[in-house]
Structure formats: structure tokens, C-alpha cells
The first five atom37 places (N, CA, C, CB, O) and aatype in JSON, in Angstrom:
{
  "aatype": [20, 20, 20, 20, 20, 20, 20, 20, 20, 20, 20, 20, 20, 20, 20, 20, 20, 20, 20, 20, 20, 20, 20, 20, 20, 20, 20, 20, 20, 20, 20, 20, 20, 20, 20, 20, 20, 20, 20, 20, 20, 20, 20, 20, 20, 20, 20, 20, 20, 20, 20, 20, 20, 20, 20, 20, 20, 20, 20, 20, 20, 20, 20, 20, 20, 20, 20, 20, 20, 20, 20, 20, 20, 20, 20, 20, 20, 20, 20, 20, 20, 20, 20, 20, 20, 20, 20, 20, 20, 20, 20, 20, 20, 20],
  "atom_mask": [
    [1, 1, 1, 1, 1],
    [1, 1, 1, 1, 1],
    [1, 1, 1, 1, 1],
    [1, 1, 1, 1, 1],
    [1, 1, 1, 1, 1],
    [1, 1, 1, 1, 1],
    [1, 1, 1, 1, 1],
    [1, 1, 1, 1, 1],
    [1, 1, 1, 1, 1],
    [1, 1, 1, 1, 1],
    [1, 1, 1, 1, 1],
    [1, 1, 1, 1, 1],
    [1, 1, 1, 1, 1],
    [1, 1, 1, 1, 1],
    [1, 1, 1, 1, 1],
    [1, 1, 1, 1, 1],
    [1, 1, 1, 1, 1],
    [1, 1, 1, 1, 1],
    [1, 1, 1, 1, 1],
    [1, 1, 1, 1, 1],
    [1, 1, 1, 1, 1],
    [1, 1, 1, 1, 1],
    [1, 1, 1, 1, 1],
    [1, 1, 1, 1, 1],
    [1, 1, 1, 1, 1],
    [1, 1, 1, 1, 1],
    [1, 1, 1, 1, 1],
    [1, 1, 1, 1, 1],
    [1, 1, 1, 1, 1],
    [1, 1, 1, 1, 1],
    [1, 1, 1, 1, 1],
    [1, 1, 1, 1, 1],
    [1, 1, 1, 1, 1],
    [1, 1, 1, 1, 1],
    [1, 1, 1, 1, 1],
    [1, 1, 1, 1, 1],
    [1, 1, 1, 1, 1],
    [1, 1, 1, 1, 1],
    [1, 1, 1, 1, 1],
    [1, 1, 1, 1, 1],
    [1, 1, 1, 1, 1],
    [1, 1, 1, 1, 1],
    [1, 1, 1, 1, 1],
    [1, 1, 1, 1, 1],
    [1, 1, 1, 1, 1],
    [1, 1, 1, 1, 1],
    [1, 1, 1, 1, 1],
    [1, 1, 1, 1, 1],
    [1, 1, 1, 1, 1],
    [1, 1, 1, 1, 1],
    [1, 1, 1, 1, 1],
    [1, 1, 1, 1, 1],
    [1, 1, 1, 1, 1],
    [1, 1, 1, 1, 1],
    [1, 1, 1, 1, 1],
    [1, 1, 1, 1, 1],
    [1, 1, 1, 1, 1],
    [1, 1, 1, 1, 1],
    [1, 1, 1, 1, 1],
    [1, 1, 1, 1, 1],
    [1, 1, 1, 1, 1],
    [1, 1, 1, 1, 1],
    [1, 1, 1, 1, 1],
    [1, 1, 1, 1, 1],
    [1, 1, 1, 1, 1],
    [1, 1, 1, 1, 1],
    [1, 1, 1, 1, 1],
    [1, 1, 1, 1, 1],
    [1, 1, 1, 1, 1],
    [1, 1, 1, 1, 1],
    [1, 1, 1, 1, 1],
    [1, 1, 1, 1, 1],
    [1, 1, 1, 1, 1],
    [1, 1, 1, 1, 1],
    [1, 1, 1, 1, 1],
    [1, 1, 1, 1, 1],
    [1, 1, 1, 1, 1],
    [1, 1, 1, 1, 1],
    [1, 1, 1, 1, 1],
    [1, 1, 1, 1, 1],
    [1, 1, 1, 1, 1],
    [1, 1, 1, 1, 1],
    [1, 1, 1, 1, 1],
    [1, 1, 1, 1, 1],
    [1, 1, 1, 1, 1],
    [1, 1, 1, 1, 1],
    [1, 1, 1, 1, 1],
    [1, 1, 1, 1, 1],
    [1, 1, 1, 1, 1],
    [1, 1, 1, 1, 1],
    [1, 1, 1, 1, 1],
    [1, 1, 1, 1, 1],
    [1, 1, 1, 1, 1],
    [1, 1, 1, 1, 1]
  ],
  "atom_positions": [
    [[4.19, 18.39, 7.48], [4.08, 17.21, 6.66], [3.07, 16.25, 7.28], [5.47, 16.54, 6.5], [2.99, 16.04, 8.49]],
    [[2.22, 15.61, 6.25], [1.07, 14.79, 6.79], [2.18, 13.62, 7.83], [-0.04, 13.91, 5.24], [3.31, 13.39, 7.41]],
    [[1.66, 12.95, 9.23], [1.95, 12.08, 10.14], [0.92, 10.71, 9.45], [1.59, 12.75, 11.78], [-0.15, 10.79, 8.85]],
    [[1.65, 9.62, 9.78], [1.1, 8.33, 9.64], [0.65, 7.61, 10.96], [2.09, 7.52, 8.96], [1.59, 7.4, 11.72]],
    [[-0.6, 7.18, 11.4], [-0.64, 6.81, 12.84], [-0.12, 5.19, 12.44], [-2.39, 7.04, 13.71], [0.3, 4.77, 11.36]],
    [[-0.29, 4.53, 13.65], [0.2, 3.05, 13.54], [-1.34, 2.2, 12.75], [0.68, 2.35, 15.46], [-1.24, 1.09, 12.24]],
    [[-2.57, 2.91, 12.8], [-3.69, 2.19, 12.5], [-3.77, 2.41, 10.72], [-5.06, 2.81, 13.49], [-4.17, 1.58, 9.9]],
    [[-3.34, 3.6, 10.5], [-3.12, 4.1, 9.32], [-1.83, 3.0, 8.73], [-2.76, 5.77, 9.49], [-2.19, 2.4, 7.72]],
    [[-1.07, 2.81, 8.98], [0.49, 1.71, 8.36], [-0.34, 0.46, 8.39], [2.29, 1.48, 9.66], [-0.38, -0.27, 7.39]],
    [[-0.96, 0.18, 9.42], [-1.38, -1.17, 8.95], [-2.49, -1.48, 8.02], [-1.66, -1.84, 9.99], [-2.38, -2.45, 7.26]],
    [[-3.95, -0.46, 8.03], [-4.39, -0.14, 6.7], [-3.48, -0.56, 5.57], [-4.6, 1.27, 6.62], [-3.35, -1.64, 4.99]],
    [[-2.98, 0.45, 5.45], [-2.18, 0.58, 4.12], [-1.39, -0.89, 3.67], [-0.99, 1.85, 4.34], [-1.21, -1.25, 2.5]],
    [[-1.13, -1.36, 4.44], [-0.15, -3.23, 4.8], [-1.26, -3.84, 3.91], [-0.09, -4.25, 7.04], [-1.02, -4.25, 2.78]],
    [[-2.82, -3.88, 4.64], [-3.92, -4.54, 4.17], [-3.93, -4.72, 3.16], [-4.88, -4.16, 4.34], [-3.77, -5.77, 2.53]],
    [[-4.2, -3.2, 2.71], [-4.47, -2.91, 1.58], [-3.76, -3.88, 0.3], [-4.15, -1.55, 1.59], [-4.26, -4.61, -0.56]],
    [[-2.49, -3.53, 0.61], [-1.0, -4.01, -0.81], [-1.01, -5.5, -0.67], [1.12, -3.36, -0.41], [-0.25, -6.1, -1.42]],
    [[-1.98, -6.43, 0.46], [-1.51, -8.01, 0.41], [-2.43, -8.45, -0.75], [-1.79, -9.01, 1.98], [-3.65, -8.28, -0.87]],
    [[-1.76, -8.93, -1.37], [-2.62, -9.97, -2.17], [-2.98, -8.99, -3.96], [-4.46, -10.35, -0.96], [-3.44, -9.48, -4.99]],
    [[-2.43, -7.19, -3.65], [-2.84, -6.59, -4.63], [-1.01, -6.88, -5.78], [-3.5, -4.77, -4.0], [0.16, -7.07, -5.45]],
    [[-1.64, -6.77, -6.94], [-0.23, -6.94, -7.94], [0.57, -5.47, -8.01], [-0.72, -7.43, -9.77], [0.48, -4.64, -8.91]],
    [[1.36, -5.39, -6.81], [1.63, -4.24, -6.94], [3.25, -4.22, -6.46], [0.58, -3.4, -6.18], [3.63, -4.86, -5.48]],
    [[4.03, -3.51, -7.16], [5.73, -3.54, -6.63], [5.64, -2.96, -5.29], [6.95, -2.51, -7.62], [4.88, -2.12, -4.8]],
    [[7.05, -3.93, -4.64], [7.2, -3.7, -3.27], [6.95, -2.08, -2.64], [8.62, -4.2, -3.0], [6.59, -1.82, -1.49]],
    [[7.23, -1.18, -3.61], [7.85, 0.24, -3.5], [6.66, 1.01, -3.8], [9.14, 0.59, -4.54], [6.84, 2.21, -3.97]],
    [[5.33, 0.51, -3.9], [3.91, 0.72, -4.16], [3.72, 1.83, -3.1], [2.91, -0.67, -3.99], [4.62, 1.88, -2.26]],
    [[2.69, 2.78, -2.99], [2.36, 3.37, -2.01], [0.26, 3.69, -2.11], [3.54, 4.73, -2.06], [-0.61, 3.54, -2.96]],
    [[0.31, 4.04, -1.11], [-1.02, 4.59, -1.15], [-0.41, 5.87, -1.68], [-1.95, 4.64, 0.31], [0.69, 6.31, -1.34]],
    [[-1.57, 6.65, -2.94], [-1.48, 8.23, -3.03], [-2.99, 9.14, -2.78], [-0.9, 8.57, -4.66], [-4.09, 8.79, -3.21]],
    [[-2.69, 10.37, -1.98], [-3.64, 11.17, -1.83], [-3.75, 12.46, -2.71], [-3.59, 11.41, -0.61], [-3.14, 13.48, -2.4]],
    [[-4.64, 12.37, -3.91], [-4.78, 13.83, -4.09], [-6.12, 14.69, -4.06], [-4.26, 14.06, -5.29], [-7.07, 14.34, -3.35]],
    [[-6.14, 15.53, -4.65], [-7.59, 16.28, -4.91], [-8.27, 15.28, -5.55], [-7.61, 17.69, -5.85], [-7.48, 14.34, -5.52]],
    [[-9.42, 14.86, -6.19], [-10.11, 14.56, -6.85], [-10.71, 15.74, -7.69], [-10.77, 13.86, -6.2], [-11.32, 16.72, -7.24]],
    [[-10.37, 15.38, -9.31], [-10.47, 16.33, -10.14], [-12.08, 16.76, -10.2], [-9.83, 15.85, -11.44], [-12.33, 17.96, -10.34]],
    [[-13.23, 15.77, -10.1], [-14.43, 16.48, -10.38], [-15.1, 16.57, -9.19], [-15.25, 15.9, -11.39], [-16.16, 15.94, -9.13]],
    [[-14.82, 17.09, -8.4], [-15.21, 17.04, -6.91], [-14.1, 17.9, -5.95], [-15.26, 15.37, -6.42], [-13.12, 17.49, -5.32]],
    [[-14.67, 19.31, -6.11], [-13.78, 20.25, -5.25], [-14.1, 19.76, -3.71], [-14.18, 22.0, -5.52], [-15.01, 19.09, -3.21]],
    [[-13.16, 20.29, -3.29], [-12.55, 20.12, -1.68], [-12.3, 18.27, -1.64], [-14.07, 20.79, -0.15], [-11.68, 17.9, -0.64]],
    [[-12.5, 17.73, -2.11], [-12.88, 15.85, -2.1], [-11.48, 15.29, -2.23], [-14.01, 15.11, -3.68], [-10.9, 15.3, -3.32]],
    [[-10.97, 14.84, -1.2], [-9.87, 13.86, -1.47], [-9.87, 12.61, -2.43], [-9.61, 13.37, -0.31], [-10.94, 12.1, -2.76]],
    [[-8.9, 12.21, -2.78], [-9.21, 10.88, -3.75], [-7.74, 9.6, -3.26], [-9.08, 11.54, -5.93], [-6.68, 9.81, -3.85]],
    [[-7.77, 8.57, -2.4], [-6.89, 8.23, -2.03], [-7.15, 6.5, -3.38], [-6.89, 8.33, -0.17], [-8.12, 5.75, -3.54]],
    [[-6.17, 6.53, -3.84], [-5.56, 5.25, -4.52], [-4.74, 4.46, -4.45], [-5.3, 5.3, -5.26], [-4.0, 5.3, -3.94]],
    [[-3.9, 3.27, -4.48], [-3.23, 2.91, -5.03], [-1.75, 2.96, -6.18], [-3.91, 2.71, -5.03], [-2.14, 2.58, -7.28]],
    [[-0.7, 3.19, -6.2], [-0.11, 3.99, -6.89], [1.51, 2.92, -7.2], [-0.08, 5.58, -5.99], [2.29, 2.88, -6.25]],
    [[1.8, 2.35, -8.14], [3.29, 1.84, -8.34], [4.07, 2.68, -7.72], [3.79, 1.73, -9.73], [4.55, 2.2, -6.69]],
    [[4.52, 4.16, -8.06], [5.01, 4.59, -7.98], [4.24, 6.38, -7.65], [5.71, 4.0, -8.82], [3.15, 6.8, -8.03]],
    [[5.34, 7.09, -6.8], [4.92, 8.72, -6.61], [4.56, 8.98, -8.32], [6.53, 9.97, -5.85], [4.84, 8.25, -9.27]],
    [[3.86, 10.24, -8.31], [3.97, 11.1, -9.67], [5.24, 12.57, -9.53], [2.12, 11.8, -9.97], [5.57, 13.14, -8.49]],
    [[5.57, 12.78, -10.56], [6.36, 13.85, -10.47], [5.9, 15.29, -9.09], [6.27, 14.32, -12.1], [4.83, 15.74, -8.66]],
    [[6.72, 15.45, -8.94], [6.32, 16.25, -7.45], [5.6, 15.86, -6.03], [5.47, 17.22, -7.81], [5.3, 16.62, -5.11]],
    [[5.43, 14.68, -6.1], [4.75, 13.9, -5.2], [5.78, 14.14, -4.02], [4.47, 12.32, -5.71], [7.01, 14.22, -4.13]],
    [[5.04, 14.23, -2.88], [5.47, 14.37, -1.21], [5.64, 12.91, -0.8], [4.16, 15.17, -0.11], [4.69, 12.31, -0.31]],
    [[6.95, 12.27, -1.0], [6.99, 10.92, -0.01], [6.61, 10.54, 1.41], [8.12, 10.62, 0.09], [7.22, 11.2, 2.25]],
    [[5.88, 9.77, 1.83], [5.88, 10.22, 3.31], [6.27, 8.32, 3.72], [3.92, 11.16, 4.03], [5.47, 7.44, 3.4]],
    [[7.28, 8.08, 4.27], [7.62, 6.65, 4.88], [7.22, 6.09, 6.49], [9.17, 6.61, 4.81], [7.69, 6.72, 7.43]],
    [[6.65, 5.32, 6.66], [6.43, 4.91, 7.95], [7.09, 3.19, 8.34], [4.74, 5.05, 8.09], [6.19, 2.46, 7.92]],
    [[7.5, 2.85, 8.56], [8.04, 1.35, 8.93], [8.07, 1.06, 7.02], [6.59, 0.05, 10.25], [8.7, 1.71, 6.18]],
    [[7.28, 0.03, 6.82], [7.39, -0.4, 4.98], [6.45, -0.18, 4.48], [7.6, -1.8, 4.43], [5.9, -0.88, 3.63]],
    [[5.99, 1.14, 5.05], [4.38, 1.55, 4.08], [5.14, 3.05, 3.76], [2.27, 1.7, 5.3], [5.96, 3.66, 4.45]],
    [[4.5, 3.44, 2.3], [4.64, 4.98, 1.64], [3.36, 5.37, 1.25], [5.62, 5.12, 0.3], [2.59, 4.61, 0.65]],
    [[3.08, 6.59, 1.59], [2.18, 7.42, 1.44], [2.69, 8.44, 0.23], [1.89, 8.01, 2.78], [3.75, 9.01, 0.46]],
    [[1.87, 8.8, -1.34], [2.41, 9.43, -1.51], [1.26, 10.93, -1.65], [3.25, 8.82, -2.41], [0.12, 10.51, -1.84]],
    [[1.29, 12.25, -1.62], [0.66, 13.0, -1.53], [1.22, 14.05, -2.53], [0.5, 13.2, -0.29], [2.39, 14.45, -2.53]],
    [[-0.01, 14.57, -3.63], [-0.19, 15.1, -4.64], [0.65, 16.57, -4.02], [-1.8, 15.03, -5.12], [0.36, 17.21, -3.01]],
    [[1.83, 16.83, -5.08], [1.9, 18.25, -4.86], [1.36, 19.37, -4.41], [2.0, 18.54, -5.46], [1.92, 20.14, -3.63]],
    [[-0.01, 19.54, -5.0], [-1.23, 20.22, -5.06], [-2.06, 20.03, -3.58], [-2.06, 19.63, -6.37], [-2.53, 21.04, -3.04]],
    [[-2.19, 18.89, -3.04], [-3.14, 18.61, -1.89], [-1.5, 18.78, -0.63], [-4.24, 16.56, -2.08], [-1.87, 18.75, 0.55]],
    [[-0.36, 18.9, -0.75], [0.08, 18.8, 0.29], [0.64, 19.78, 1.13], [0.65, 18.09, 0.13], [1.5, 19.68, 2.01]],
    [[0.02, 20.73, 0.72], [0.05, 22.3, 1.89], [-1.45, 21.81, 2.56], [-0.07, 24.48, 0.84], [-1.51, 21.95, 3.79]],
    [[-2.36, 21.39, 2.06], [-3.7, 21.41, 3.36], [-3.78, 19.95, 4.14], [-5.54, 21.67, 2.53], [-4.78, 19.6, 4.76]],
    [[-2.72, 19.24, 4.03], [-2.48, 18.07, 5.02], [-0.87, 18.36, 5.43], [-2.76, 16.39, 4.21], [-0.17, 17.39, 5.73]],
    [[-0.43, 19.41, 5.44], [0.85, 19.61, 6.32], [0.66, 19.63, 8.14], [1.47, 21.17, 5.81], [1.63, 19.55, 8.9]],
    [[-0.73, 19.73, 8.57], [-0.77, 19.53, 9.76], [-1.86, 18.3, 10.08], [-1.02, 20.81, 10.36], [-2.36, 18.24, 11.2]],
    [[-2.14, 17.46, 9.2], [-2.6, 16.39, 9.09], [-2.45, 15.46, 9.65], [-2.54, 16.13, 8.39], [-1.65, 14.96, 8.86]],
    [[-2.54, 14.81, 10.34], [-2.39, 12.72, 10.76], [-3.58, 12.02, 10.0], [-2.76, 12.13, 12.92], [-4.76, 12.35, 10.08]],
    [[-3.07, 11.07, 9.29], [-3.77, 9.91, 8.55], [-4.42, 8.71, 9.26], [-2.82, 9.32, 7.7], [-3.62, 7.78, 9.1]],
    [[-5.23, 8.37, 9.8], [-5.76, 7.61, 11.06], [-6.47, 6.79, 9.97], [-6.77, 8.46, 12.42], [-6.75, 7.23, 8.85]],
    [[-6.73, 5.5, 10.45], [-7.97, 4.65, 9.49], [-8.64, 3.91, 10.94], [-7.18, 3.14, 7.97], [-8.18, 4.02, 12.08]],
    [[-9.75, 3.2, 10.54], [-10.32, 2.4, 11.45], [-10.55, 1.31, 10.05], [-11.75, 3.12, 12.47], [-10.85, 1.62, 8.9]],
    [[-10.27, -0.11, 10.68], [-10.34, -1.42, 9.95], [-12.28, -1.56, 10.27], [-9.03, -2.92, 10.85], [-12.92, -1.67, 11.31]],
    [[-12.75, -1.46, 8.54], [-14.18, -2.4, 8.38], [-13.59, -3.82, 7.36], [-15.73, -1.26, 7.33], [-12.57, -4.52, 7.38]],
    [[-14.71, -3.78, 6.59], [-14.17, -5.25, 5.79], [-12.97, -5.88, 5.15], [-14.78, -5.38, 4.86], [-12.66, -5.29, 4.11]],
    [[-12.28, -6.8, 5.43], [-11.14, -7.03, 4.46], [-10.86, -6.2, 3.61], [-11.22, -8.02, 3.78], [-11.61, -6.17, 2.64]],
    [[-9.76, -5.29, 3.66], [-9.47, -4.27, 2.01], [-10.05, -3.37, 2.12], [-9.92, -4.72, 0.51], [-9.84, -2.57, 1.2]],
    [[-11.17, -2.84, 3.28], [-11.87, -1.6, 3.47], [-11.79, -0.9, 4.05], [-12.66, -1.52, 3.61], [-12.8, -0.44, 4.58]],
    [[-10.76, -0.46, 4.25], [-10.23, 0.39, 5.86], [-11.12, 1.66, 5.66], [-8.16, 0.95, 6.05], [-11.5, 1.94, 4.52]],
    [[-11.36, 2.22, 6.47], [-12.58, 3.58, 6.35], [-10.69, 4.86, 6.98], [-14.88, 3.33, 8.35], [-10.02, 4.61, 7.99]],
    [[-10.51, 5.61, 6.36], [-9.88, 6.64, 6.52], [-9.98, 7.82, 7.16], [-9.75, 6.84, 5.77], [-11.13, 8.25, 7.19]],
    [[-9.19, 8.46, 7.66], [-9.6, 9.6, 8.39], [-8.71, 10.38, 8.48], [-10.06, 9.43, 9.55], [-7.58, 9.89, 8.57]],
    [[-8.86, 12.21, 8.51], [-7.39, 13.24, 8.31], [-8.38, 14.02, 9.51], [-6.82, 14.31, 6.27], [-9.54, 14.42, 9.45]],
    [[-7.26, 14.03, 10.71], [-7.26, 14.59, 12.16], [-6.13, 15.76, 11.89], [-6.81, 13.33, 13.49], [-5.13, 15.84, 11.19]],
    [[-6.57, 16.33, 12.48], [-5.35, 17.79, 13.0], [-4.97, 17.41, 14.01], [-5.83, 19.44, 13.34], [-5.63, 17.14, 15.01]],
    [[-2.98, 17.3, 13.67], [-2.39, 16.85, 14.77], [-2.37, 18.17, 15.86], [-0.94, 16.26, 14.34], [-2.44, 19.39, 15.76]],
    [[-2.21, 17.04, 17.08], [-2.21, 17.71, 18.94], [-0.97, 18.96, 18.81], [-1.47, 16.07, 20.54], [-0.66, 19.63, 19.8]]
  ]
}
């Protein structure tokens, strides 16, 4: 199952301040439909049907049915650029 680092939870914190979004909001990762191999990370009220919950302190990650066998050995890392711009990153955990 994809891991959440601590730089990755607070990303995601960033992200949801100030956006109109329910408490229970998550970031979601899936394929991106016109762009093979291409992740597509969004914004999301809620999982979609079959969605992989992933919880860290009060951040949820949710991950597309479909994309979550090739981030089962995944960690989600971000590095903070501009307000709201966290730059993302998927490491193979140690």
C-alpha cells in the first residue's frame, strides 16, 4: 500500500486551506486518461467507488483502483515550491 511521508501530509494540509472542500476531502491519484503511464493527482470530496483509502494524521489520500497495484510499494514525498504548489514525488520504499 502506497506510504505517506510527513512532507507529503503537510503538502496535502496546504493544499485543502483556504480550498471549499469537506473536512473528509482527500487528495486522489489516478492514471490520467489521455496520457499513458502519467499520473493525474487532484483534489477529490470524496473516494470514487473502489478507491484505496490511505489515512495519515487528518490528511486522506485516495488512489484509483486501477493505479493502486503500481504504487503498492510506493512512498508519496512532496517538496514545498509556491503557496498551493507542492512539487510531488513517488520513491520506492527502503
Amino acid at each position: 500500500m502506497l506510504t505517506l511521508t510527513d512532507n507529503a501530509v503537510e503538502a496535502i494540509r496546504d493544499l485543502m486551506v483556504g480550498e471549499d472542500v469537506p473536512s473528509d476531502a482527500g487528495l486522489r491519484i489516478s492514471a490520467k486518461a489521455d496520457d499513458a503511464g502519467t499520473l493525474e493527482l487532484t483534489l477529490a470530496s470524496t473516494p470514487h467507488a473502489g478507491d484505496q483509502v490511505i489515512e495519515k494524521e487528518d490528511v486522506r489520500v485516495f488512489v484509483a483502483e486501477d493505479t493502486a497495484p503500481i504504487l503498492d510499494d510506493k512512498a508519496l514525498d512532496a517538496q514545498p515550491g509556491a503557496p498551493g504548489q507542492p512539487t510531488f514525488r513517488l520513491d520506492r520504499r527502503a
